[in-house]
C-alpha positions, 0 to 999 in steps of 0.5 A: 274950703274945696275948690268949685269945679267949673264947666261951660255947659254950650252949643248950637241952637240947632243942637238934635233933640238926642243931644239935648236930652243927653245934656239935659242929663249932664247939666242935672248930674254934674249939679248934684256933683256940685259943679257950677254950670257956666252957660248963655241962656240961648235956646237949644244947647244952652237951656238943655244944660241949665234944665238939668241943672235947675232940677237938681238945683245947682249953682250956675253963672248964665251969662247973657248978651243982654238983660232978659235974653230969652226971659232969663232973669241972670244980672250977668249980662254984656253991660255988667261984664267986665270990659276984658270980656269983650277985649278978649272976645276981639283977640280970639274972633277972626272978623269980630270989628265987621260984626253987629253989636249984638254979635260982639255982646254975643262973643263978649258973653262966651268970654265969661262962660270960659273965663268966669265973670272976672276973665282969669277964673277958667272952667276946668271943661267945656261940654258943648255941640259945635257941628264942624265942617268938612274941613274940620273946623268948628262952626257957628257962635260956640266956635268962639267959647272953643277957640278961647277954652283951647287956647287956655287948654281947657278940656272940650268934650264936643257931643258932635261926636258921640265917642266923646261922651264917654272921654267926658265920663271919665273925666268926670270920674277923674275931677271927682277922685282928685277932689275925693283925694284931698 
């Protein structure tokens, strides 16, 4: 049996029109390659992905800070989560023990779009748009998912710019010749 080729498909609500229609398009061709979309279901980013995929119907895990988020329908919500869900959430989280609880269901899901639902599954890459600050730091709840796919040193190929989506091109070309060599 072939391996399933996992990706986090994330980002800012706040992600411009342009990018969304560009992850709209990842999310329908990295289903008809038979990649399993990990994502969360928040507006923006996270249903761009999900659209594209469920044009071409494929396979996806949509984890969810809580049950019906956003009308979703995915059981892979915060009470189903495995509890090392959140404890890794709280390792990679620099303030996670001052933030709501809504918050910490937020990170734990982010968790499980990096990890896969049993925390040890890695994706094999993260697709996201995370704007960065002056610093060059990246900002917002995807920073989380970043900080833990780098950490586990899963390739990020972040939209906020745009030469990157021609490094995730080839990356794509990459998986797909690896798997057509086995």
């Amino acid at each position: 049996m072939e391996k399933e080729i996992y990706y986090a498909g994330i980002g800012s609500r706040q992600t411009p029109e342009d990018v969304l229609i560009i992850m709209e398009k990842i999310g329908y061709v990295c289903a008809t390659k038979g990649f399993v979309l990990r994502s969360g279901g928040a507006r923006g980013a996270d249903v761009a992905f999900q659209k594209g995929c469920d044009r071409a119907n494929g396979k996806k895990e949509i984890y969810l800070p809580w049950k019906g988020f956003n009308d979703s329908e995915s059981d892979l919500f915060y009470e189903n989560l495995p509890s090392k869900a959140e404890e890794i959430a709280f390792e990679y989280h620099p303030n996670l023990y001052k933030c709501t609880l809504g918050v910490i269901k937020m990170m734990t899901r982010n968790t499980c779009q990096v990890l896969g639902k049993d925390c040890k599954t890695k994706s094999n890459f993260v697709v996201c748009y995370c704007p960065v600050d002056s610093n060059g730091n990246e900002t917002g709840g995807t920073s989380q998912a970043l900080r833990i796919a780098k950490a586990k040193k899963i390739p990020i190929f972040n939209l906020f710019y745009k030469e990157q989506l021609n490094d995730l091109k080839e990356y794509i070309k990459g998986l797909e010749n690896a798997s057509n060599n086995n």
